[in-house]
Residue, then its C-alpha position, 0 to 999 in steps of 0.5 A: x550669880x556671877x559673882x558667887x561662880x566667881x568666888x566658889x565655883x572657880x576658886x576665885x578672889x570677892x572684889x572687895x575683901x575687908x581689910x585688917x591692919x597690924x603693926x609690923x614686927x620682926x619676929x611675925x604675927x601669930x596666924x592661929x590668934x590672928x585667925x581668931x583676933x579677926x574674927x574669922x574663927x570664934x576661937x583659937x582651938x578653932x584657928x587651930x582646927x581649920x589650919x590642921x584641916x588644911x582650910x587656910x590660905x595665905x595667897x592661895x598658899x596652903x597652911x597647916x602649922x600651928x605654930x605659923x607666924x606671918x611675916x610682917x615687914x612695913x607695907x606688906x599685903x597678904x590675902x588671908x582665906x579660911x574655909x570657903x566664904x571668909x576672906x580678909x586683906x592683912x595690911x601690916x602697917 
């Protein structure tokens, strides 16, 4: 119970979170495909749909353009949440 007051009432952080790692690339990663490359959306219009939505945070920052592309120099960590229940640490390797 503490841990979902934790997660959804106060907006916070799960302790373990499952982790995704990408190749680093000077032009980014593409977030909509990332999404549903993750499995966090069953498909791109869907990734889509859920930034329009404003339901994707890249740590705690909002995003809503479509056409975002993650940043991915080496040794980069970033906190990807979409919707309410679905979390994923991006490790750009």
């Amino acid at each position: 119970e503490a841990a979902f007051d934790r997660i959804f009432v106060k907006k916070g952080r799960p302790e373990t979170v499952e982790e995704h790692h990408l190749a680093a690339s000077e032009e980014g990663h593409w977030l909509v495909g990332l999404i549903a490359g993750s499995g966090l959306a069953p498909s791109r219009k869907e990734a889509r749909r859920l930034l329009q939505q404003g339901g994707v945070t890249i740590d705690d920052e909002k995003i809503t353009d479509e056409k975002y592309r993650l940043p991915a120099p080496p040794g980069s960590r970033y906190l990807l949440r979409v919707g309410r229940r679905r979390f994923l640490t991006i490790v750009i390797d």
